[in-house]
C-alpha positions in Angstrom: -52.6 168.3 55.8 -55.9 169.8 54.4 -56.5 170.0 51.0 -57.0 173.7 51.1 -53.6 174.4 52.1 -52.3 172.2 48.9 -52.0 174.4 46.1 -50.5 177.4 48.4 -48.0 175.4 49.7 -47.1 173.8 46.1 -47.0 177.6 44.9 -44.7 178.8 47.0 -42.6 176.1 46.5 -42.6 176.4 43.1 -41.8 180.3 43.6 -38.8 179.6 46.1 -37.4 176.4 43.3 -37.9 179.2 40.6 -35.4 182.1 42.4 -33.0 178.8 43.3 -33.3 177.9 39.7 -31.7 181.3 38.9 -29.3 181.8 41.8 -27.7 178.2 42.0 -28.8 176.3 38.5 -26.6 173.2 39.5 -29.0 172.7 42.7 -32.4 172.2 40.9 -31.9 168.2 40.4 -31.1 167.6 43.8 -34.4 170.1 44.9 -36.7 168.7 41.9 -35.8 165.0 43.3 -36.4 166.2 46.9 -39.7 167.5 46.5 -40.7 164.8 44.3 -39.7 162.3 47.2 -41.8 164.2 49.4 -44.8 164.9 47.3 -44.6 161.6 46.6 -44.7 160.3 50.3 -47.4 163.0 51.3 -49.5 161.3 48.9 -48.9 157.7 50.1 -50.1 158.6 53.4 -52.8 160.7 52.2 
């Protein structure tokens, strides 16, 4: 994954978590702890 890509990615993430937040509040732990897994594991292997 190329750095470029990064904040894109992240944004539209963060839009598609945002319109989740609103539809289905009593998901957001379980996606916030999912993409914190991953973010975290994409930067181990950075």
């Amino acid at each position: 994954m190329e750095a470029k890509t990064d904040p894109r990615v992240i944004g539209i993430l963060a839009i598609i978590i945002g319109i989740l937040m609103i539809i289905y509040p009593y998901l957001v732990g379980y996606l916030v702890g999912i993409f914190l897994i991953v973010y975290g594991i994409l930067k181990f292997f950075e």
